[in-house]
C-alpha positions as CSV (number, residue, x, y, z in Angstrom):
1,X,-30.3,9.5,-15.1
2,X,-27.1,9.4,-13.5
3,X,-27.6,12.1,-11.4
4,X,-30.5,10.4,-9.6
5,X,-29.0,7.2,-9.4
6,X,-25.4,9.0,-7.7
7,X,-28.7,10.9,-5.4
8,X,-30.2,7.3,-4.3
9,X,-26.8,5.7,-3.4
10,X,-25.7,8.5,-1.5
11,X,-29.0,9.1,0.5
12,X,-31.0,5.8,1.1
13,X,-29.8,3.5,3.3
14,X,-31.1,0.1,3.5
15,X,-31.3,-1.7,6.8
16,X,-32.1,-5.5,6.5
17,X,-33.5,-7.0,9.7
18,X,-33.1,-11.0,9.2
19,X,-34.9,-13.0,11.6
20,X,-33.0,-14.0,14.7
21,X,-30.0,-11.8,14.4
22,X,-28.8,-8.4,15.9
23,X,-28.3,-5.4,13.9
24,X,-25.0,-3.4,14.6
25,X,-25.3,-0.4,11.9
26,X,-23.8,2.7,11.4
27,X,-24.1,5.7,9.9
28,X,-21.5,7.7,11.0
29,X,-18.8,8.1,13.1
30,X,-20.3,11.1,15.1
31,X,-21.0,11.3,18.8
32,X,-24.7,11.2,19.6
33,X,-25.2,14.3,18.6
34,X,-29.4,14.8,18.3
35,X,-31.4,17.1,16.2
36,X,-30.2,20.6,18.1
37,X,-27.0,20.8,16.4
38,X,-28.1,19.2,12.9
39,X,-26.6,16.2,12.7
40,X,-28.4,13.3,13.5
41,X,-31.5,12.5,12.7
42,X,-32.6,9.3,14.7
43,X,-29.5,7.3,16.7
44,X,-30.4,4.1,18.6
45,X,-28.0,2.4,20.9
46,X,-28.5,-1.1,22.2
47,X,-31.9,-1.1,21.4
48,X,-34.1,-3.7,22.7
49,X,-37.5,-4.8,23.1
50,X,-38.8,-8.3,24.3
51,X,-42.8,-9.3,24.2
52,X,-42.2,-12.1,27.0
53,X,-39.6,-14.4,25.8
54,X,-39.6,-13.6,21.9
55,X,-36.8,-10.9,21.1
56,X,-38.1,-8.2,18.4
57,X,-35.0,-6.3,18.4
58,X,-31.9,-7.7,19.9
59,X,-29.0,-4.8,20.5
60,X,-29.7,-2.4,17.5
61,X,-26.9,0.2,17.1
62,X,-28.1,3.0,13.7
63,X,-27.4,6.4,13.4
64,X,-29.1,8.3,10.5
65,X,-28.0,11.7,9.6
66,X,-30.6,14.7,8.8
67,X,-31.3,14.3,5.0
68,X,-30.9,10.3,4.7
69,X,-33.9,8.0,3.9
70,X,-34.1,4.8,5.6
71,X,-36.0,1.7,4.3
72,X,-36.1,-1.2,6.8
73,X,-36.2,-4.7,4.8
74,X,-37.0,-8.4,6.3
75,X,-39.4,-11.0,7.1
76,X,-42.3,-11.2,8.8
77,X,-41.8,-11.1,12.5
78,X,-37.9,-9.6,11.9
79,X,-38.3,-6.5,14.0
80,X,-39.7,-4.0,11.6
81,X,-42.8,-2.6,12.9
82,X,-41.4,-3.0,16.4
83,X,-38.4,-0.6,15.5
84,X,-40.8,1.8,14.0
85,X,-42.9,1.5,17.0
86,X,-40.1,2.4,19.4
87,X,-39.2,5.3,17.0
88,X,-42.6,6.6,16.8
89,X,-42.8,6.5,20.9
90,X,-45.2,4.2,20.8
91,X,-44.2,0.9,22.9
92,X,-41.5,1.0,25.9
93,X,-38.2,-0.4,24.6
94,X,-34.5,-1.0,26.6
95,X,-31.2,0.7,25.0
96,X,-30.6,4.6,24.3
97,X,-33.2,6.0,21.7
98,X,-32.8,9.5,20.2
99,X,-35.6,11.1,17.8
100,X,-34.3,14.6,16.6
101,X,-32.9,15.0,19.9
102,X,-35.7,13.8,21.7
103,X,-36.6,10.7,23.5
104,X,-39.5,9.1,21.5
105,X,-41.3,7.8,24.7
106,X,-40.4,10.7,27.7
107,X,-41.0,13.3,24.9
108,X,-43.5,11.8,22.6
109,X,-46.2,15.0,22.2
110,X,-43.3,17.6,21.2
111,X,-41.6,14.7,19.0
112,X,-44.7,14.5,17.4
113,X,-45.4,18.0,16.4
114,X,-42.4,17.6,13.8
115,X,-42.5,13.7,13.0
116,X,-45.5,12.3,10.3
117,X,-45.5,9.3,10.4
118,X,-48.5,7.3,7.6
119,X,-48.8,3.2,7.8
């Protein structure tokens, strides 16, 4: 039992977005390094996205390393699905945005072919 527990502490990672606040998270102390040399798994800097004048996501800094789980925590209208959104390519967003090396929207089809993604 210990074992597992040590396992969950040392490779989830819980990101809270609270309503009406920035996130400034991170992982590691890495450069943004992208999928090609095995680092990083997903790194977002400044990351921002506005649906007229409401703020989803307001300057999110994260950087996940290859072999991490993520769980992204808050209330209804924090940001969650719109993060996931700009992950999954799916929605235009402002900041830097790296998907195993790739940029989710410029290079959503060959992102895709090694992302699953289930809602």
């Amino acid at each position: 039992m210990a074992a597992i527990e040590h396992f969950h502490r040392r490779c989830t990672q819980w990101l809270n977005f609270p309503r009406g606040f920035s996130v400034k998270k991170s992982h590691t102390s890495q450069s943004f390094a992208g999928h090609s040399n095995g680092e990083n798994a997903l790194e977002a800097h400044g990351l921002r996205k506005a649906f007229g004048t409401t703020v989803a996501l307001n300057g999110i800094d994260l950087r996940l390393e290859e072999g991490r789980i993520l769980g992204i925590i808050g209330p209804n209208g924090a940001g969650k699905t719109t993060a996931l959104n700009a992950i999954l390519g799916l929605i235009p967003y402002q900041g830097a945005l790296q998907v195993l090396g790739r940029d989710p929207w410029t290079q959503r089809d060959q992102l895709m072919r090694d992302v699953a993604f289930i809602a």
